[in-house]
N, CA, C and O atoms as a Maestro MAE file, in Angstrom:
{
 s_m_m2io_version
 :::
 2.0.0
}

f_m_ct {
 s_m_title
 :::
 protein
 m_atom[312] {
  # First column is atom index #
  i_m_mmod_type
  r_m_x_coord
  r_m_y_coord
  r_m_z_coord
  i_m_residue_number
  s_m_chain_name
  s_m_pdb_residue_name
  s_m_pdb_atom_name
  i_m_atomic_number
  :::
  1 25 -55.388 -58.456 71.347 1 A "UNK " " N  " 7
  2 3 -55.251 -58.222 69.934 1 A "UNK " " CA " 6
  3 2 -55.010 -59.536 69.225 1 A "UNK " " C  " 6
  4 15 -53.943 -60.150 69.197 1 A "UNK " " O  " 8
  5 25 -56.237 -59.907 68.613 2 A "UNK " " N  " 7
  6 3 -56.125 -61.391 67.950 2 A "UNK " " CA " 6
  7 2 -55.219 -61.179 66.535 2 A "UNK " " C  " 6
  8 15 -55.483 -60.352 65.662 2 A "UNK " " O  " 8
  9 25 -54.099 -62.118 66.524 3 A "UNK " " N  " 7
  10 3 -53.317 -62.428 65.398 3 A "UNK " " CA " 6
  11 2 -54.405 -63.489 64.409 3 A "UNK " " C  " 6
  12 15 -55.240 -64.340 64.718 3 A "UNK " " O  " 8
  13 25 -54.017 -63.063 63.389 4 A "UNK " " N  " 7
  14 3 -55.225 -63.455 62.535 4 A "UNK " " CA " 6
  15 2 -54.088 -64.100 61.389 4 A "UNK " " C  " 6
  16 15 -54.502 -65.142 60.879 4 A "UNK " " O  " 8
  17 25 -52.562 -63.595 60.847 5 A "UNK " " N  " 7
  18 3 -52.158 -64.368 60.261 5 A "UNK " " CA " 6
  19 2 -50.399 -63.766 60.125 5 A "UNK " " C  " 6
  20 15 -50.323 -62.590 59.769 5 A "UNK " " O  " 8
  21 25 -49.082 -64.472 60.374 6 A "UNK " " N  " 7
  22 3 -48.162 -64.491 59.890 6 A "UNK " " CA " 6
  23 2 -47.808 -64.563 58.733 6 A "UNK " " C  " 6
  24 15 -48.354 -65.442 58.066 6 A "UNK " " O  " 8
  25 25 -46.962 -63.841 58.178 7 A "UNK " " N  " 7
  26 3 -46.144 -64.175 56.834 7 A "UNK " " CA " 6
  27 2 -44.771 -63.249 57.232 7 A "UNK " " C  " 6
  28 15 -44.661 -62.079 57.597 7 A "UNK " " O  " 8
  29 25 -43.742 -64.366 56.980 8 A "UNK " " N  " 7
  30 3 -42.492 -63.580 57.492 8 A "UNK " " CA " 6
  31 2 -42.108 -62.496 58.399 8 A "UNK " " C  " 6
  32 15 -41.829 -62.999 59.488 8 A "UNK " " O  " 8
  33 25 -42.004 -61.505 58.412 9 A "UNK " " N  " 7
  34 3 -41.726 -60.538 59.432 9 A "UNK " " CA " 6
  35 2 -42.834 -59.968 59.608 9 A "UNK " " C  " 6
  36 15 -42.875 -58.845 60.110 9 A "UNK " " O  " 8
  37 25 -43.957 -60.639 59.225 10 A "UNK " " N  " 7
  38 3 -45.583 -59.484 59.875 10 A "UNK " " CA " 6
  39 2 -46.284 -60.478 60.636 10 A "UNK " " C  " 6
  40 15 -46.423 -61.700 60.583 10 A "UNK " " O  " 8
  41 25 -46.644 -59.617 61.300 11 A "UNK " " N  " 7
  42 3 -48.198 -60.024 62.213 11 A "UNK " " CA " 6
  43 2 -49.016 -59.436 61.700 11 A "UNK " " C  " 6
  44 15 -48.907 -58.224 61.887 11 A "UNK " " O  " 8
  45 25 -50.356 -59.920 60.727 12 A "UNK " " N  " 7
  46 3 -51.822 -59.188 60.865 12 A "UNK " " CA " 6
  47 2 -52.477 -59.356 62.066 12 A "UNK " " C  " 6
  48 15 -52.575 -60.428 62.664 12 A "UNK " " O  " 8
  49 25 -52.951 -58.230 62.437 13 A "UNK " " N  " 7
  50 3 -53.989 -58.442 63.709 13 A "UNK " " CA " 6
  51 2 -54.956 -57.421 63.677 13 A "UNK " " C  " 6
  52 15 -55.094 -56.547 62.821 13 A "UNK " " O  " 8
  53 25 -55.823 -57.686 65.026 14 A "UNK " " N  " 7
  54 3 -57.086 -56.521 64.634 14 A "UNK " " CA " 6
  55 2 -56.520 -56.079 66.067 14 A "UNK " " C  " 6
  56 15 -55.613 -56.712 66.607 14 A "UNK " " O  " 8
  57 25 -57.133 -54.916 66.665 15 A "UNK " " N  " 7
  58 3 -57.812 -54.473 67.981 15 A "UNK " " CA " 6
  59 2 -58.820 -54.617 68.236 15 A "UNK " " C  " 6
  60 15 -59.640 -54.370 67.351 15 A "UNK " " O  " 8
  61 25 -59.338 -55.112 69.628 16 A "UNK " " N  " 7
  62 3 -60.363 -55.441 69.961 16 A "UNK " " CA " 6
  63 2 -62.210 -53.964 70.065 16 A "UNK " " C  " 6
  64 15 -63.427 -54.016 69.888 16 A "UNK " " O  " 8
  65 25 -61.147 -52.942 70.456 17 A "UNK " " N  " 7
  66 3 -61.862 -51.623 71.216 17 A "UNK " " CA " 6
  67 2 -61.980 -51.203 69.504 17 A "UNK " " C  " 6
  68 15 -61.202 -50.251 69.556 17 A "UNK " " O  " 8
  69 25 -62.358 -51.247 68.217 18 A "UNK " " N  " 7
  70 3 -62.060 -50.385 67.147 18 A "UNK " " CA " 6
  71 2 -63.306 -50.984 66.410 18 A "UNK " " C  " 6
  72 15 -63.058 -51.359 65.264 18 A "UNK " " O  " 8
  73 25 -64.553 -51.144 66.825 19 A "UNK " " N  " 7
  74 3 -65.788 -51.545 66.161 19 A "UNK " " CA " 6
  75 2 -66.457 -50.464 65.721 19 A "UNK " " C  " 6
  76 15 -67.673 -50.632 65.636 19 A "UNK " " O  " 8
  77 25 -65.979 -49.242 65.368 20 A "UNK " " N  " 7
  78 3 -66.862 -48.464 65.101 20 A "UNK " " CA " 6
  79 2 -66.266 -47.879 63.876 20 A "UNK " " C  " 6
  80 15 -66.756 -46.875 63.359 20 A "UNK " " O  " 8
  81 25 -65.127 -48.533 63.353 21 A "UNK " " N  " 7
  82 3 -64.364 -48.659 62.325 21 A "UNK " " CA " 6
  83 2 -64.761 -49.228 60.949 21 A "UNK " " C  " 6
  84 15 -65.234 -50.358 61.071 21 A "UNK " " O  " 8
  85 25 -64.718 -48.846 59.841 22 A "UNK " " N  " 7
  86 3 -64.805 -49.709 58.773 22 A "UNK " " CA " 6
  87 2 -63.385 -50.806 58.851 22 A "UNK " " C  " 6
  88 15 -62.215 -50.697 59.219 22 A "UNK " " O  " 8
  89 25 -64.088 -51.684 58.387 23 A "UNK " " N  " 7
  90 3 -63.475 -53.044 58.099 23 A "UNK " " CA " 6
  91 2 -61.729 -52.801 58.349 23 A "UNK " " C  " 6
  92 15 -61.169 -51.797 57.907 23 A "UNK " " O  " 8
  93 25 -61.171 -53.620 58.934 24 A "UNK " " N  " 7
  94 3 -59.114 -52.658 58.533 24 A "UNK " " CA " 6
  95 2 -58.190 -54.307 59.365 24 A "UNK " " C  " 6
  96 15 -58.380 -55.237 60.149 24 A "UNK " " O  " 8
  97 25 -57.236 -53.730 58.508 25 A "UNK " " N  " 7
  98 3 -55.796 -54.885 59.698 25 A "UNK " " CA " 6
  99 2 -54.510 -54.288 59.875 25 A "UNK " " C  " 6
  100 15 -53.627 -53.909 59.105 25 A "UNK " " O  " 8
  101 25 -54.664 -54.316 61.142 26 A "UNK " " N  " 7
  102 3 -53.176 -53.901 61.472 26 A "UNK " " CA " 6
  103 2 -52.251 -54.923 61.052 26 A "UNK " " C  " 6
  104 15 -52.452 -56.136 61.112 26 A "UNK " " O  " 8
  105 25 -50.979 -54.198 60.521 27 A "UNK " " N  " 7
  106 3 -49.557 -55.263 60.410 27 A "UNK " " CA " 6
  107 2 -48.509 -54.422 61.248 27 A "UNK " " C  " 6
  108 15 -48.248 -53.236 61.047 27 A "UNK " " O  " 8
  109 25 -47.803 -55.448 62.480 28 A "UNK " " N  " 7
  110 3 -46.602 -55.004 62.791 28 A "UNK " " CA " 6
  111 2 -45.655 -55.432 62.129 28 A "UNK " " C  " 6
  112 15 -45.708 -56.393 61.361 28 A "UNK " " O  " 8
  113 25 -44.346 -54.506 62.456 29 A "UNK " " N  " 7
  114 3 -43.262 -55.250 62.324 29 A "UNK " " CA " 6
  115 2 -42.105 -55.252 62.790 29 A "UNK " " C  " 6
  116 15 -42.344 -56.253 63.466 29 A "UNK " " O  " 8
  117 25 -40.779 -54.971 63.106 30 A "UNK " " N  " 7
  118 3 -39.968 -54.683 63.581 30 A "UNK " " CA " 6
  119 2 -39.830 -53.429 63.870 30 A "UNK " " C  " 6
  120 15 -39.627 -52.878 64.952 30 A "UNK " " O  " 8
  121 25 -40.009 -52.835 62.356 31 A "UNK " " N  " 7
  122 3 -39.527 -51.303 62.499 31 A "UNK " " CA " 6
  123 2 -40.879 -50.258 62.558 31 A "UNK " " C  " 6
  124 15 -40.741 -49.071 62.261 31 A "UNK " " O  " 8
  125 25 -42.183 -50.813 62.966 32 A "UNK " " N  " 7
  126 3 -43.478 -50.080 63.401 32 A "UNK " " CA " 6
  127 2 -44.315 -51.127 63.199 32 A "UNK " " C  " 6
  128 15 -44.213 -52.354 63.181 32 A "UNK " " O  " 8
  129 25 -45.483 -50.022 62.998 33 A "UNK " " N  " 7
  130 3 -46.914 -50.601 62.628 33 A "UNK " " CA " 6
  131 2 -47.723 -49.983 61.326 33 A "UNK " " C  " 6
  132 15 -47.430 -48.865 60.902 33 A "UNK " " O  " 8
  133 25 -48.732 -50.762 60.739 34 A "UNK " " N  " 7
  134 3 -49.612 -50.010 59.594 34 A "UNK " " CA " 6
  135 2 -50.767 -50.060 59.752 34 A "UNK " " C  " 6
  136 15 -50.869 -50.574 60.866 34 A "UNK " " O  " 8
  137 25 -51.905 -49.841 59.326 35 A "UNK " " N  " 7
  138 3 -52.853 -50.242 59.627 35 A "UNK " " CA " 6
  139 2 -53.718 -50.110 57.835 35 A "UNK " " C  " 6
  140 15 -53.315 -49.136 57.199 35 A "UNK " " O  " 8
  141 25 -54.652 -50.880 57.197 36 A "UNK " " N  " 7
  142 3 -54.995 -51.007 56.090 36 A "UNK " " CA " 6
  143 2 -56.788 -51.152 56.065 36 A "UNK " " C  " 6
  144 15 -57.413 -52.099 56.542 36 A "UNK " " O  " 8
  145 25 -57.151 -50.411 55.643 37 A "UNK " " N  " 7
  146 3 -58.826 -50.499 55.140 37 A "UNK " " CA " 6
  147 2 -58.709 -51.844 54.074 37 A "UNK " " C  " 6
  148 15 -57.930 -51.974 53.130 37 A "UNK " " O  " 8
  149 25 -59.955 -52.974 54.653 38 A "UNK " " N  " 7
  150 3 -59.938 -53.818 53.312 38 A "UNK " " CA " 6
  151 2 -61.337 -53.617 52.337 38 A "UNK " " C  " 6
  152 15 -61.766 -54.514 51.611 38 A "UNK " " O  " 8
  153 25 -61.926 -52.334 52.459 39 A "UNK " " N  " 7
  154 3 -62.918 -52.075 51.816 39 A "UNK " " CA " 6
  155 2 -63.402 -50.729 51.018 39 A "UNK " " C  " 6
  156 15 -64.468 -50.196 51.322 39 A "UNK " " O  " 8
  157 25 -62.596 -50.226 50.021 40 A "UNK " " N  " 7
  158 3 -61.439 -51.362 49.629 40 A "UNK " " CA " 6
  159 2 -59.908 -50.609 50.106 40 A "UNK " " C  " 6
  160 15 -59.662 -49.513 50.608 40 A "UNK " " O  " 8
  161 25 -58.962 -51.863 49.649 41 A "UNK " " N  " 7
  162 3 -57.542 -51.971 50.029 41 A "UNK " " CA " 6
  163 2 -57.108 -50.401 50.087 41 A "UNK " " C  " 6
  164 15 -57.034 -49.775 49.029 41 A "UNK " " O  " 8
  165 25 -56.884 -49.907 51.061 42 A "UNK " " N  " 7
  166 3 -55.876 -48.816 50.806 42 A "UNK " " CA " 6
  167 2 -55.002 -48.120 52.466 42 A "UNK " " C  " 6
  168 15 -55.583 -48.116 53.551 42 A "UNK " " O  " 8
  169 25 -53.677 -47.643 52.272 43 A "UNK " " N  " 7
  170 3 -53.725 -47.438 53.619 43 A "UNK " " CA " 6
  171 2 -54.124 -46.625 54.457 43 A "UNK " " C  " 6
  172 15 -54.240 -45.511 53.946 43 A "UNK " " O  " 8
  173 25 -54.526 -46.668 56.040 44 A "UNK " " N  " 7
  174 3 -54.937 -45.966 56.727 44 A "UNK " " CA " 6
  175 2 -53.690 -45.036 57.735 44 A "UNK " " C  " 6
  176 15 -53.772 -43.864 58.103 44 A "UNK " " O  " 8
  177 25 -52.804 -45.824 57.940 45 A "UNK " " N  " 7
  178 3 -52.162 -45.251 58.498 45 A "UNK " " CA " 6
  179 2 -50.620 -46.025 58.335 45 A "UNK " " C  " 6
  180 15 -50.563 -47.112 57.760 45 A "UNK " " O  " 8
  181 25 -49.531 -45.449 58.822 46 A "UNK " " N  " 7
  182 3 -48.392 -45.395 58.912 46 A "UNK " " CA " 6
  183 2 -47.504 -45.127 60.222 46 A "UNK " " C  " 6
  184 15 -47.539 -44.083 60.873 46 A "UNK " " O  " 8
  185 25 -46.679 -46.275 60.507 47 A "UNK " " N  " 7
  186 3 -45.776 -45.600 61.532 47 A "UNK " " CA " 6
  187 2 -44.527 -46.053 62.168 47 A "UNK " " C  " 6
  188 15 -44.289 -46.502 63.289 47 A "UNK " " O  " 8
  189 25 -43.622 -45.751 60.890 48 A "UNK " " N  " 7
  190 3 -42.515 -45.690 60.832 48 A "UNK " " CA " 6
  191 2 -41.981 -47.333 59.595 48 A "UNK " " C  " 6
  192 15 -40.864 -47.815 59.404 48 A "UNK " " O  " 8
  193 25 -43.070 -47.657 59.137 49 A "UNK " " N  " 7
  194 3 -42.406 -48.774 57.970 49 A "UNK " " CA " 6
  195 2 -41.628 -48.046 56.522 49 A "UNK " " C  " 6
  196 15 -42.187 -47.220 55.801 49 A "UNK " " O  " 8
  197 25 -40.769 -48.370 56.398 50 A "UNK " " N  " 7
  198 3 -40.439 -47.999 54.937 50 A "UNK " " CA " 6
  199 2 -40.939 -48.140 53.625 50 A "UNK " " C  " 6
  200 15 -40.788 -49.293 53.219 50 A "UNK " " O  " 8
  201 25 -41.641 -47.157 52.574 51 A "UNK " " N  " 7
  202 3 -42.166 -47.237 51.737 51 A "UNK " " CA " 6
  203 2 -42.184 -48.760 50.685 51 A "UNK " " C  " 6
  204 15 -43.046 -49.231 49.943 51 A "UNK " " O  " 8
  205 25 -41.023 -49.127 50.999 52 A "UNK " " N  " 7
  206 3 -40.732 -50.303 50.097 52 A "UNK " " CA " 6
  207 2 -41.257 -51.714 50.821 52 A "UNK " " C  " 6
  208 15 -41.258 -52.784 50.213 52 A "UNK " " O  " 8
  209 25 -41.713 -51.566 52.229 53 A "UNK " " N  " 7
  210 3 -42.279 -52.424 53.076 53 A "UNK " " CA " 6
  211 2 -43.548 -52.499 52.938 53 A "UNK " " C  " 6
  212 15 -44.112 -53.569 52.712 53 A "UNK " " O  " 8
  213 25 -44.214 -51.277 53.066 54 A "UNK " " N  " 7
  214 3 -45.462 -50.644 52.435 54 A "UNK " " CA " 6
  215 2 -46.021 -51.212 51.094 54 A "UNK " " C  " 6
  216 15 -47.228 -51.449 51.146 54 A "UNK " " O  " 8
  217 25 -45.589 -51.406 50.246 55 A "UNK " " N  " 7
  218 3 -45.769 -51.854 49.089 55 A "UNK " " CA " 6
  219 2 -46.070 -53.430 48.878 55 A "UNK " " C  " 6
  220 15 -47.022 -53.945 48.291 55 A "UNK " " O  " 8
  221 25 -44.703 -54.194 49.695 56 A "UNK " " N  " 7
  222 3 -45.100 -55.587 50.008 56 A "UNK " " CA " 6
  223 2 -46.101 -56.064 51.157 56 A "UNK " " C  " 6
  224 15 -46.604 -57.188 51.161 56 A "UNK " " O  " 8
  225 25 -46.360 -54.996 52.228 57 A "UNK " " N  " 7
  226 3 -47.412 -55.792 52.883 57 A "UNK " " CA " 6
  227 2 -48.933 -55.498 52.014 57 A "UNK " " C  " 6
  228 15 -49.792 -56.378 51.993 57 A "UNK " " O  " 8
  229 25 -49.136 -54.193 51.329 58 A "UNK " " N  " 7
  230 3 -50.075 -54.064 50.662 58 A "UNK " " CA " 6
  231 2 -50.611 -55.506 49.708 58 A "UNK " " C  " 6
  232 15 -51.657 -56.149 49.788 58 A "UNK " " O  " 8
  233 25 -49.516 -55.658 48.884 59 A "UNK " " N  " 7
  234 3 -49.274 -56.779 47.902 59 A "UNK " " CA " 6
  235 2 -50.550 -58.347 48.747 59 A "UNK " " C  " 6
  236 15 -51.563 -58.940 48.377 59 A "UNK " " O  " 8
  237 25 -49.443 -58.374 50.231 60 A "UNK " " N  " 7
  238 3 -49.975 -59.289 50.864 60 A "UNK " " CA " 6
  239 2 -51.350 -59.516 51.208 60 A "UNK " " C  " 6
  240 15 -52.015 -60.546 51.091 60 A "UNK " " O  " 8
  241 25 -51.803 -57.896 51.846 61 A "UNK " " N  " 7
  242 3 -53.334 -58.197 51.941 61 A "UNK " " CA " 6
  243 2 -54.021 -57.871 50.753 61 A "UNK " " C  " 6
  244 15 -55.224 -57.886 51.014 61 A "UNK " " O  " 8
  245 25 -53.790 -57.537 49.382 62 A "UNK " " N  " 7
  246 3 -54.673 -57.961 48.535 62 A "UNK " " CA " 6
  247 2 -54.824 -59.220 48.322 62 A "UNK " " C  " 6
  248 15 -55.986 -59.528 48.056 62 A "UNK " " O  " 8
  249 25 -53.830 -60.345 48.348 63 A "UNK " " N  " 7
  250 3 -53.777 -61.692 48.206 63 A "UNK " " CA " 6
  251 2 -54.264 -62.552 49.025 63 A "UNK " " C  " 6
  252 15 -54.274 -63.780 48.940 63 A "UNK " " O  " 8
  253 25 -54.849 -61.561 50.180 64 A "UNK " " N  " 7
  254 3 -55.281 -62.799 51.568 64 A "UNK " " CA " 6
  255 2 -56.051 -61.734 52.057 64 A "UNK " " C  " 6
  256 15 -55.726 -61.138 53.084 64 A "UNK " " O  " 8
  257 25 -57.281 -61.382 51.248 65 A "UNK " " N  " 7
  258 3 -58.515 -60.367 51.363 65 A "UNK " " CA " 6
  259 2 -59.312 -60.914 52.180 65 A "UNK " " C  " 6
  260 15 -59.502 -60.604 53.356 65 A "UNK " " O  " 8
  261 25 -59.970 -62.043 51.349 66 A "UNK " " N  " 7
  262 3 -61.117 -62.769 51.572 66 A "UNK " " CA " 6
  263 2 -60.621 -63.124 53.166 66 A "UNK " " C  " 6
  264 15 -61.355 -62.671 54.044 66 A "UNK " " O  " 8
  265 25 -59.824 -63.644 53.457 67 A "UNK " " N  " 7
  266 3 -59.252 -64.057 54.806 67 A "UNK " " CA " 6
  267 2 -59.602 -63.608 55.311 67 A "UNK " " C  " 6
  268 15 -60.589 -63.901 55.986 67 A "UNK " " O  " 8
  269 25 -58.582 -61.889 55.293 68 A "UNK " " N  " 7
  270 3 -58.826 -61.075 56.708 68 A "UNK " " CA " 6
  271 2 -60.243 -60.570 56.387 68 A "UNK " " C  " 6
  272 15 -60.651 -59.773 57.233 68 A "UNK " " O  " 8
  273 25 -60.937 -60.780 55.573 69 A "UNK " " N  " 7
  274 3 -62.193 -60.156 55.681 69 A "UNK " " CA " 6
  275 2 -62.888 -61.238 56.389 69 A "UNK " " C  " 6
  276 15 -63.530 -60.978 57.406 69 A "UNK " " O  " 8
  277 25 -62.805 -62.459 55.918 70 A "UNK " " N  " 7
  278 3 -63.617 -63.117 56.923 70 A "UNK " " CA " 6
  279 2 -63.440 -62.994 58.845 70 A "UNK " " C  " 6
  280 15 -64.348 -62.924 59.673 70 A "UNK " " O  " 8
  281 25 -62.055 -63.004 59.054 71 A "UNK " " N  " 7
  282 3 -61.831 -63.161 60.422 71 A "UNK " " CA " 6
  283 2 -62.219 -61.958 60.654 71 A "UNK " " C  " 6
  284 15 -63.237 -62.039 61.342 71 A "UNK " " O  " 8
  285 25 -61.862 -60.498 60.376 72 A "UNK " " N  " 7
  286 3 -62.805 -59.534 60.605 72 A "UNK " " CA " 6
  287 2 -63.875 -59.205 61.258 72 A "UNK " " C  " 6
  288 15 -64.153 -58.532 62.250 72 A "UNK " " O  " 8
  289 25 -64.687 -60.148 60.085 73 A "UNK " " N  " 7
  290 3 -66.648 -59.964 60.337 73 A "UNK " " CA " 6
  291 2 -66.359 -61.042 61.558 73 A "UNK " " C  " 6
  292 15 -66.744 -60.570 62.628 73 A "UNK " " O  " 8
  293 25 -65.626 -62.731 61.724 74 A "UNK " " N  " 7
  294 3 -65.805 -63.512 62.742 74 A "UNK " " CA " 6
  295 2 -65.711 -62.470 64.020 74 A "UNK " " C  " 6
  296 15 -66.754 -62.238 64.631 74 A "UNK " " O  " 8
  297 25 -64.500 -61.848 64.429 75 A "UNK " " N  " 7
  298 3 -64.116 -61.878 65.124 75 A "UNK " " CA " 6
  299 2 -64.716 -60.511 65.819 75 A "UNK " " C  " 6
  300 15 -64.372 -60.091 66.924 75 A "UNK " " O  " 8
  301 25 -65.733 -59.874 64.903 76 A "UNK " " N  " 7
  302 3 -66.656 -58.333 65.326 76 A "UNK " " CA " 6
  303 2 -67.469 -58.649 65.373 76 A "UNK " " C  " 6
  304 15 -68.305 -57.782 65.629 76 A "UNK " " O  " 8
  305 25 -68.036 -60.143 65.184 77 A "UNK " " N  " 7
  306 3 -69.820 -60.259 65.794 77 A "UNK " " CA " 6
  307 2 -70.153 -60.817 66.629 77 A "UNK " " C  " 6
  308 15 -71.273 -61.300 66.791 77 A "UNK " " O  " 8
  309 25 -68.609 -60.899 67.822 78 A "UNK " " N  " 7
  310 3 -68.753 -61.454 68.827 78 A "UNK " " CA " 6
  311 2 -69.627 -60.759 69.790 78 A "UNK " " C  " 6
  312 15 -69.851 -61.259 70.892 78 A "UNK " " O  " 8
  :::
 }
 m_bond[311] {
  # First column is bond index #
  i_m_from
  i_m_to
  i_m_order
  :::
  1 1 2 1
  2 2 3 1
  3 3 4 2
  4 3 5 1
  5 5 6 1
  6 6 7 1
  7 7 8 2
  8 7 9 1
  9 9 10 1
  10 10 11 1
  11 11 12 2
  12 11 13 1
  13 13 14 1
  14 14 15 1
  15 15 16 2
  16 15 17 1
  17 17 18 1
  18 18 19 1
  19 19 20 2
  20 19 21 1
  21 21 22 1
  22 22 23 1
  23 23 24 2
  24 23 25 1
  25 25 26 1
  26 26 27 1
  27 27 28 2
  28 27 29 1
  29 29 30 1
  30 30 31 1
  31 31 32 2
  32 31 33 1
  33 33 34 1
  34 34 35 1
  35 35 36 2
  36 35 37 1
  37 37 38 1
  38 38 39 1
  39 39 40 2
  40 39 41 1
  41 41 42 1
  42 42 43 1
  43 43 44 2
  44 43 45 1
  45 45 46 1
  46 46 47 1
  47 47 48 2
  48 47 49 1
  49 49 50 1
  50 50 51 1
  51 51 52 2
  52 51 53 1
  53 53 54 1
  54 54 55 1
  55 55 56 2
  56 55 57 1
  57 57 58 1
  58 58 59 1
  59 59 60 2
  60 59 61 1
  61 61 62 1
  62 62 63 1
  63 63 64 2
  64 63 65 1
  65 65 66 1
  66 66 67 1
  67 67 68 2
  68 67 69 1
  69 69 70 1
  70 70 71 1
  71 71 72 2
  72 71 73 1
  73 73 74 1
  74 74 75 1
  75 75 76 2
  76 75 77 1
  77 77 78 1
  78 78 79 1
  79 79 80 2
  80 79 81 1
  81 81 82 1
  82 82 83 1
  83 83 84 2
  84 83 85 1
  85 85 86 1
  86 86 87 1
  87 87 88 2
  88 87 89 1
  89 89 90 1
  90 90 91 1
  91 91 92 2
  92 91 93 1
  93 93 94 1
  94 94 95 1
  95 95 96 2
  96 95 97 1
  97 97 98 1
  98 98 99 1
  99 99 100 2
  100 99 101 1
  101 101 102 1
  102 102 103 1
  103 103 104 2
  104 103 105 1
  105 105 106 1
  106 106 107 1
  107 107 108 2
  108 107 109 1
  109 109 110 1
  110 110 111 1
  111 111 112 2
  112 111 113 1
  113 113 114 1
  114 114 115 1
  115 115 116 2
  116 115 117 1
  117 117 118 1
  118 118 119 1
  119 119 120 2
  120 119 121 1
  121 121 122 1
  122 122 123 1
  123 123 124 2
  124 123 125 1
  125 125 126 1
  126 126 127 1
  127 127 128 2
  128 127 129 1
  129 129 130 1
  130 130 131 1
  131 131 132 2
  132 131 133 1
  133 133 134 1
  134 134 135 1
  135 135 136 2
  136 135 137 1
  137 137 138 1
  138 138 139 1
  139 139 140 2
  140 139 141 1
  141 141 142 1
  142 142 143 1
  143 143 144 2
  144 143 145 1
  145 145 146 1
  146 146 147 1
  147 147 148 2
  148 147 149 1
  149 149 150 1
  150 150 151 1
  151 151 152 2
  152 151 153 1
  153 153 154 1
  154 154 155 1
  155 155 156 2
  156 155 157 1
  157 157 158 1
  158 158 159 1
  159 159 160 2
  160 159 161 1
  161 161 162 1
  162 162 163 1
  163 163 164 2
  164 163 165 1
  165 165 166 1
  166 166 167 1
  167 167 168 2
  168 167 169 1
  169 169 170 1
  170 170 171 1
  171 171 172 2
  172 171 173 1
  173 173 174 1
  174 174 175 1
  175 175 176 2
  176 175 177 1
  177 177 178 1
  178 178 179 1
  179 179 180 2
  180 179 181 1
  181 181 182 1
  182 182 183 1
  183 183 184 2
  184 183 185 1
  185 185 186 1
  186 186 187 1
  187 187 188 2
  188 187 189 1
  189 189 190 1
  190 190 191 1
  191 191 192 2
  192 191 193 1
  193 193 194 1
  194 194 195 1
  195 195 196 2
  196 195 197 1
  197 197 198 1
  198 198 199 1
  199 199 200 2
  200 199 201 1
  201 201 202 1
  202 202 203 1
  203 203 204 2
  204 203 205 1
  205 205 206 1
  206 206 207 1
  207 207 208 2
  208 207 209 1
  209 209 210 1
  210 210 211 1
  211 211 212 2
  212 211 213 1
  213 213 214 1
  214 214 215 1
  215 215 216 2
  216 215 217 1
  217 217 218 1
  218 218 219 1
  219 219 220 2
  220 219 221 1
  221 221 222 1
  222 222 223 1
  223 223 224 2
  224 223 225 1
  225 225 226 1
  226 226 227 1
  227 227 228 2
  228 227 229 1
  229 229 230 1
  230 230 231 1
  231 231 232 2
  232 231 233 1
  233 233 234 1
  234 234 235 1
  235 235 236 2
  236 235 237 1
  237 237 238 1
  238 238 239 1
  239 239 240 2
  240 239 241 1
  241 241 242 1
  242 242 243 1
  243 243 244 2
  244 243 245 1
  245 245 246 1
  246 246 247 1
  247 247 248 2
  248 247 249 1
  249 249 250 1
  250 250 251 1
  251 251 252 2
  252 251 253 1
  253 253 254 1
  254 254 255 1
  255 255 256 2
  256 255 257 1
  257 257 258 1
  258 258 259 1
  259 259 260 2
  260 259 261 1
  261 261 262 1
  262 262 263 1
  263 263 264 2
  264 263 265 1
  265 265 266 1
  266 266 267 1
  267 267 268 2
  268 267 269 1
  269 269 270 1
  270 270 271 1
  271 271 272 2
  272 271 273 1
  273 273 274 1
  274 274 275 1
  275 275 276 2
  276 275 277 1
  277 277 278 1
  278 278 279 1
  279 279 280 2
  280 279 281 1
  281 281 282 1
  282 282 283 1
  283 283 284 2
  284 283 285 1
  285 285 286 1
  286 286 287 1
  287 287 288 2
  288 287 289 1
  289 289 290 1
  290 290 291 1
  291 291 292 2
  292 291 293 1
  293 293 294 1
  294 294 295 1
  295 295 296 2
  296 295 297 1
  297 297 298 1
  298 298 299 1
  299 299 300 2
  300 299 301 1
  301 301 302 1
  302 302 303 1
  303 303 304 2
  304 303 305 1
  305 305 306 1
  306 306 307 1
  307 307 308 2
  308 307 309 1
  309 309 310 1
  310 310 311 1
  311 311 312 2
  :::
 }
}
């Protein structure tokens, strides 16, 4: 599971086995995991972050789109 980018208490990352997926990034964190569609932004799933966590990692990947969209497409046309 390639880490694609830190910011404070998150890891973005992808899974490798999930190509049959529209575009997405997982964020862990202490207290679970999320997972986010970037096409467009919204969440996919939930598990166990607090709504108010939810809100700031959202925040994050609208601000660092282009990013995870690029490493995304890099890292699925292998």
């Amino acid at each position: 599971m390639p880490t694609v980018l830190r910011i404070g208490p998150y890891r973005f990352h992808f899974y490798s086995d999930e190509r049959n997926e529209p575009p997405h990034i997982h964020i862990a964190t202490a207290n679970g995991e999320c997972k986010f569609w970037l096409n467009p932004v919204s969440l996919a799933k939930n598990r166990g972050i607090p709504p108010v966590q939810i809100r700031e990692i959202e925040k994050l990947v609208f601000k660092n789109l282009s990013l995870l969209k690029e490493e995304y497409n890099a890292f699925h046309k292998k």
